[in-house]
C-alpha positions in Angstrom: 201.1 96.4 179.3 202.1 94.2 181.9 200.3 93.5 185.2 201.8 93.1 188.9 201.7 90.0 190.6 198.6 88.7 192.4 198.3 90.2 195.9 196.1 88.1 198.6 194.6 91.0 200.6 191.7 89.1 202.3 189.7 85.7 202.6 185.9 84.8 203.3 183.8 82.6 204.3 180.2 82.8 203.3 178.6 85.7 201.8 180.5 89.0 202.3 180.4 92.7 201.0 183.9 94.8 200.6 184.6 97.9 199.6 188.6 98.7 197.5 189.5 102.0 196.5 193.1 102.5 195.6 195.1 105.9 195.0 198.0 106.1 192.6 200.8 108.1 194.0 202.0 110.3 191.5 200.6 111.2 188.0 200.2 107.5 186.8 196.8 106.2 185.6 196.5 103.1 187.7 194.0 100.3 186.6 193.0 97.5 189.3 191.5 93.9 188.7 189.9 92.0 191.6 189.5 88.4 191.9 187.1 87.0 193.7 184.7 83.8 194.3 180.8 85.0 192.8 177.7 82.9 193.4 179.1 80.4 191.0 182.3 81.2 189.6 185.4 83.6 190.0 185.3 86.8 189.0 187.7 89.3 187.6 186.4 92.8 187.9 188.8 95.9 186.3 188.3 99.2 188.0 190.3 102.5 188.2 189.5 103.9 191.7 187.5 101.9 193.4 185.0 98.5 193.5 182.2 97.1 195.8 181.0 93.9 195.6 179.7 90.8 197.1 181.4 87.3 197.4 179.6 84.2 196.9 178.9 81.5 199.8 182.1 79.8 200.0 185.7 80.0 201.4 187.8 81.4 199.7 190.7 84.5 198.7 190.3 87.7 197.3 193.4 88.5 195.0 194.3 92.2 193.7 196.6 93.4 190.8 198.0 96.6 189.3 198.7 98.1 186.1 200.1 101.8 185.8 199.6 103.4 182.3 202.4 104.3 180.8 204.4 103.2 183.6 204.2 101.4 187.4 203.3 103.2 190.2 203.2 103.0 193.8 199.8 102.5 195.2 197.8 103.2 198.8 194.7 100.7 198.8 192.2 100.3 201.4 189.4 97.3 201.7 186.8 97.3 204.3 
């Protein structure tokens, strides 16, 4: 089981709430993992279809990867 590469798909500053839901295209079980700066440490939160959550207060990237079970797949995220 092998995971994609690290996507940056936003940055903060300060104390900020998001919203990713990602869709699979095709009949592919797609796992997620979200990287992000907590209060006091990074986080790495798996999910299948979606995640909310809430950075800390500091500057910093939020990173995405993928992992289609059995195979890849090609994905459609959102984050707002």
């Amino acid at each position: 089981m092998s995971w994609s590469k690290a996507i940056t798909i936003a940055s903060h500053v300060g104390p900020t709430s998001y919203k990713i839901t990602v869709t699979p295209k095709g009949d592919t079980e797609v796992f997620s993992w979200v990287k992000f700066h907590g209060k006091k440490r990074w986080i790495y939160y798996k999910f299948r279809k979606s995640a909310n959550f809430t950075t800390g207060n500091f500057a910093a990237p939020i990173e995405i990867s993928f992992n289609g079970i059995p195979f890849g797949s090609v994905v459609t995220g959102n984050i707002c």
